[in-house]
C-alpha positions in Angstrom: -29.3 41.8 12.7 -29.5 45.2 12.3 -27.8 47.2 8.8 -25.5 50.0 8.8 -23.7 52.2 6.6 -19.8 52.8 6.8 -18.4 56.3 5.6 -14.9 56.8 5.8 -13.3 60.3 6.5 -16.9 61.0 8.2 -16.2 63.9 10.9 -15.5 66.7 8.7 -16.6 68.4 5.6 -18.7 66.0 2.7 -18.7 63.3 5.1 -20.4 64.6 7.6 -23.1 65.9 5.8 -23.5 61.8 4.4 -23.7 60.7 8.0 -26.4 63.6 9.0 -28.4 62.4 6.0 -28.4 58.9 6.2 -29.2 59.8 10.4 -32.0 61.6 9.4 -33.4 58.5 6.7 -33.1 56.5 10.0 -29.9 54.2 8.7 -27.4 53.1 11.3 -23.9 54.4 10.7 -20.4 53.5 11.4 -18.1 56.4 11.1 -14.3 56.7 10.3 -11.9 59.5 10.5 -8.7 60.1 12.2 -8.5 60.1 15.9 -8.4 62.8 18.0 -11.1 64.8 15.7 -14.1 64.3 18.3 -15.6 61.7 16.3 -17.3 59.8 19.4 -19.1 63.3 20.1 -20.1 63.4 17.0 -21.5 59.6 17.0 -23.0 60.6 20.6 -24.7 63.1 18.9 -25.8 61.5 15.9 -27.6 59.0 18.2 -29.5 61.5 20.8 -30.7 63.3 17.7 -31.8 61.1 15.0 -32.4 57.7 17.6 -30.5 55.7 15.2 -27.1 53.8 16.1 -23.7 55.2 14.7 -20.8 53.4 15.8 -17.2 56.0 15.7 -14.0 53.8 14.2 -10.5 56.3 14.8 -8.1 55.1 12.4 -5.1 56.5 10.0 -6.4 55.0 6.5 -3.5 55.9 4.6 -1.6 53.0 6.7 -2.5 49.7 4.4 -2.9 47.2 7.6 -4.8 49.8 9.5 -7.5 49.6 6.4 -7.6 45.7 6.4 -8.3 46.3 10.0 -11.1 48.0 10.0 -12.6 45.7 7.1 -11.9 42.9 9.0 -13.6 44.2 12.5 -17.1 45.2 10.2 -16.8 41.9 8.8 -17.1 40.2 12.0 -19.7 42.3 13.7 -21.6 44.1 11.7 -24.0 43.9 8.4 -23.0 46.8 6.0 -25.5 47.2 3.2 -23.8 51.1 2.0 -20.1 51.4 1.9 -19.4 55.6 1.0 -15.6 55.7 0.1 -15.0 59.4 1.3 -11.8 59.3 2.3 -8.9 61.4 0.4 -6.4 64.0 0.1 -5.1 65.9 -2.5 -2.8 69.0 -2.6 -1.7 72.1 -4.7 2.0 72.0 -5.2 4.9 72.2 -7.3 5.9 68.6 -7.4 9.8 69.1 -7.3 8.9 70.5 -3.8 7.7 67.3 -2.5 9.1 64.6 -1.2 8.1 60.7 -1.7 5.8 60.5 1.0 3.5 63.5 -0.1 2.7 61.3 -3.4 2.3 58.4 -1.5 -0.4 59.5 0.7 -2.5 60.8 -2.1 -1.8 57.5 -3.7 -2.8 55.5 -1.1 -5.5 57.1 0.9 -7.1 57.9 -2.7 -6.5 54.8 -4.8 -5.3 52.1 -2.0 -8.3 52.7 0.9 -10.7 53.2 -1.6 -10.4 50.0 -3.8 -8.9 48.1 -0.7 -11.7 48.3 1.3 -14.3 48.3 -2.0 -12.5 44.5 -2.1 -12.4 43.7 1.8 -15.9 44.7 2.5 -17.7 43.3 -1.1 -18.6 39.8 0.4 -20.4 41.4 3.3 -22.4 43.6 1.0 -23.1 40.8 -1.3 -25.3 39.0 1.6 -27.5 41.7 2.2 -30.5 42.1 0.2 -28.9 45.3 -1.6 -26.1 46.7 -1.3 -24.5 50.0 -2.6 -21.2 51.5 -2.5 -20.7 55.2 -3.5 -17.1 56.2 -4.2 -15.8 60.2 -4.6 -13.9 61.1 -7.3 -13.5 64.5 -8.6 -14.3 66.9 -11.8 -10.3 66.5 -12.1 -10.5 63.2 -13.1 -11.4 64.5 -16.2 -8.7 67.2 -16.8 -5.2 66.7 -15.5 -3.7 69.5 -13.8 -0.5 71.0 -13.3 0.6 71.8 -10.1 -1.8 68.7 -8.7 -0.6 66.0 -11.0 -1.2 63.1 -8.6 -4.4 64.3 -7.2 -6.3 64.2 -10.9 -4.3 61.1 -11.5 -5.6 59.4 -8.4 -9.3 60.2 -9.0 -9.4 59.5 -12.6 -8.8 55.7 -11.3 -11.6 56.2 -8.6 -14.4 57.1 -11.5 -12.4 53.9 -14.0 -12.6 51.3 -10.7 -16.1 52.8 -9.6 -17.3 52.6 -13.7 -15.6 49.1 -13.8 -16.7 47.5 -10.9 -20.5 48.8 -11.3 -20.3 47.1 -14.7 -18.6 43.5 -13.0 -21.3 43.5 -10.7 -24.4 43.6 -12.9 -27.0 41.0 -12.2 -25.9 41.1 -8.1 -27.6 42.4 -5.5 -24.9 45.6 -5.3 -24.7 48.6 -7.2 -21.8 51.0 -7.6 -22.1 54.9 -7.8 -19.2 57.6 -8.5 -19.7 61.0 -8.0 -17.4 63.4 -9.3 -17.6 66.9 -7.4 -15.8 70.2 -8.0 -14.7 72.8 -5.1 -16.8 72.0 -1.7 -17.0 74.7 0.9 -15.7 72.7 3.7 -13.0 75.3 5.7 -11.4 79.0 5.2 -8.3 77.4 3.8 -10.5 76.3 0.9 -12.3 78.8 0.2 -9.7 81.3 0.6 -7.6 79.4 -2.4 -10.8 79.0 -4.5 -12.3 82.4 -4.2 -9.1 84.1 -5.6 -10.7 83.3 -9.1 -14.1 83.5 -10.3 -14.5 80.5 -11.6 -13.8 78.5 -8.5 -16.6 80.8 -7.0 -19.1 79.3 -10.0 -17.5 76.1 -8.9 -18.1 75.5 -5.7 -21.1 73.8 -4.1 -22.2 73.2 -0.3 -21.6 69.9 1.3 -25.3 69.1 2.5 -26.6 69.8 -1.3 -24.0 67.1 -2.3 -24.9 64.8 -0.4 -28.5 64.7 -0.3 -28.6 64.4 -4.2 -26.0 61.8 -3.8 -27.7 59.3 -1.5 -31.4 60.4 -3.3 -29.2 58.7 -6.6 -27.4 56.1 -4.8 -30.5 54.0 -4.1 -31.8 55.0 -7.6 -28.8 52.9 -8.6 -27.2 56.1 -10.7 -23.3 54.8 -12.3 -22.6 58.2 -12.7 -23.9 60.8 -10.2 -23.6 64.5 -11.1 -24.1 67.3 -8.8 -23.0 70.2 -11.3 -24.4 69.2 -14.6 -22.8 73.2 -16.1 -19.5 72.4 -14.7 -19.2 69.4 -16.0 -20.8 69.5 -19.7 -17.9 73.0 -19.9 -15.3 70.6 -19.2 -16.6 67.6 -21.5 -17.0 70.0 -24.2 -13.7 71.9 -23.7 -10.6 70.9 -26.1 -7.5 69.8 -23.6 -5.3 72.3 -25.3 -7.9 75.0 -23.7 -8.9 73.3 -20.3 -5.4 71.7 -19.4 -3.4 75.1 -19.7 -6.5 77.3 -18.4 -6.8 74.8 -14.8 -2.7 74.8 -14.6 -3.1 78.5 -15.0 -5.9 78.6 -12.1 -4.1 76.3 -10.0 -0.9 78.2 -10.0 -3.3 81.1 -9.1 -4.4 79.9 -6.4 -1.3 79.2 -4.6 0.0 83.0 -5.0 
């Protein structure tokens, strides 16, 4: 039986670029995103180009049954040796301006989905003769962040489950992989709201360069996956009373 890799929130941006790649190593994909976003074209295409099979899945993941769902229907027909946990949301905004359910998506497409289907989809990876799951945190799980609040919050227990679960499955088959990105230039709206300081220009890194080193480390079996070793060693080295007020102050920036 033929192997593929799921990636969730797949037509757009980051995952995109991690379906072309693993396309072009010659890995079957099944792809996830939202419907109505062209993902069979996209699946269509990954096939006439690459001669590989890719498999389009159009679902809401931030619904808890429609997750289980999916899980179930790969389960059933499919061998999944890479799971990539792409899938999120975050969000710039004063938090007395939201209401309930703005938290509760971040919460549960970044937290729920991700460990959910980590959980759902472990026994299936566990009979194949490796497996490797590769979940996306954030740089702001490392710094919270006023302004965001739940976003930093939400990836800081991505990089703990990712850490966690890496360590729980030593001496199995599967290895776990976290990746912890700043900025990505994905759309205008993004780059618009990161541009408006100079260090979200320093910050910011293409989607294909992202990828690439992240699958070339994923099979390596990296814990911890770096993709902007400057960034990151500021903000390690930073004192939180400098790096907690300077991001609030960044962040409130950018939504002048």
């Amino acid at each position: 039986m033929e192997q593929f890799a799921l990636i969730t929130g797949a037509r757009h941006g980051l995952g995109k670029s991690f379906a072309i790649e693993l396309s072009k190593m010659k890995i079957n994909t099944i792809l996830v995103s939202r419907p109505n976003h062209g993902l069979e074209d996209f699946c269509t295409e990954l096939k006439d180009k690459y001669e590989i099979d890719s498999r389009p899945y159009e679902t809401d993941l931030s619904v808890y049954q429609n997750v289980i769902d999916l899980a179930n229907w790969v389960n059933e027909y499919f061998d999944v040796f890479i799971l990539i946990n792409n899938v999120g949301t975050g969000g710039t905004r004063k938090i007395t301006n939201v209401d309930i359910e703005y938290i509760n998506n971040i919460i549960n497409l970044n937290v729920v989905t991700t460990s959910a289907l980590s959980h759902q989809l472990l026994p299936n990876l566990l009979k194949q003769p490796a497996g490797y799951i590769l979940n996306i945190s954030s740089l702001a799980a490392y710094l919270p962040i006023g302004f965001k609040t739940v976003y930093p919050a939400s990836k800081s227990f991505i990089y703990s489950f990712s850490r966690g679960l890496n360590q729980e499955l030593k001496g199995t088959n599967v290895s776990v992989s976290v990746v912890c990105p700043g900025p990505i230039r994905t759309n205008d709206d993004v780059m618009k709201r990161v541009e408006k300081g100079f260090f979200g220009k320093f910050m910011i890194l293409e989607p294909e360069f992202i990828a690439k080193k992240c699958i070339r480390q994923l099979f390596k079996k990296k814990a911890d996956i770096i993709v902007n070793p400057i960034i990151w060693l500021l903000i390690m080295i930073l004192p939180k009373w400098i790096k907690i007020p300077l991001m609030t102050k960044i962040v409130k920036k950018e939504m002048s």
